[in-house]
N, C-alpha and C positions, 0 to 999 in steps of 0.2 A: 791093875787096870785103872786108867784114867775117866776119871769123872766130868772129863770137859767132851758133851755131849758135841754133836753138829751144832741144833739152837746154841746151847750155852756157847760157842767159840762164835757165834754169827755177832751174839752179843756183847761177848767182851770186844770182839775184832771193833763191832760201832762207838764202842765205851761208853755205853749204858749200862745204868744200873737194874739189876731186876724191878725195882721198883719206879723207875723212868721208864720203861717199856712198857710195863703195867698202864701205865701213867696215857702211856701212848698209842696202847691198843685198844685201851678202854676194858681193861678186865680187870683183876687184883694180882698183888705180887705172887701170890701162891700160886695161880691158876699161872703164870710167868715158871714158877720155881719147876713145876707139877711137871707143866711140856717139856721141857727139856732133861727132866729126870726120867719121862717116858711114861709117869705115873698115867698120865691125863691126855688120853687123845684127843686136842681141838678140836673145832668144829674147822671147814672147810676158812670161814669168812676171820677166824681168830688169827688162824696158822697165816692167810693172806696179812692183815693188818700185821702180827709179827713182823714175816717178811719185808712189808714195807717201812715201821720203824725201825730197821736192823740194815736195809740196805741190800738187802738179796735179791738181788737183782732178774734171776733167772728165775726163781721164784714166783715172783711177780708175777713177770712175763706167762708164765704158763697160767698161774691161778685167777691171773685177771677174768678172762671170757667165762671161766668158770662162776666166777662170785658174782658177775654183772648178770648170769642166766638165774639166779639163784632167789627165792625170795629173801627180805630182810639182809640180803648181802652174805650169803651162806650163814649167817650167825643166828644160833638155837637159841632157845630159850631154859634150854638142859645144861645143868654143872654137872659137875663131876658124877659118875652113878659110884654110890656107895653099898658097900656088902654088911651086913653084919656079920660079925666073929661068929665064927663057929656054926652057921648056918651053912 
């Protein structure tokens, strides 16, 4: 099974580095590594910014109206939710 996700190929295809992207979404390279390993679902406003430093064009286009209805540009103020082990 191949590890090159949708995001990850959006981003090699722009040839950016995970950390140029980070860079350009305005999040950290993790939270970069996270989504496209699937770990980390984005928030509405992250996944748009991706899309727009990556070039996804289609993208965009549909998450625009959505992120411009949205307060703060769909972007939370929530990271990642974490579990503890064994709970």
């Amino acid at each position: 099974m191949s590890d090159v996700t949708p995001l990850r190929a959006a981003r090699h295809a722009a040839r950016l580095t995970a950390a140029e992207t980070a860079r350009r979404v305005g999040v950290t390279t993790t939270m970069i590594t996270s989504m496209e390993s699937g770990r980390v679902c984005p928030s509405v406003g992250v996944l748009y910014g991706f899309a727009v430093a990556t070039g996804m064009r289609s993208l965009v286009k549909s998450l625009a109206p959505i992120v411009a209805a949205l307060p703060n540009g769909g972007r939370t103020n929530q990271g990642p939710r974490r579990t503890k082990r064994g709970a």
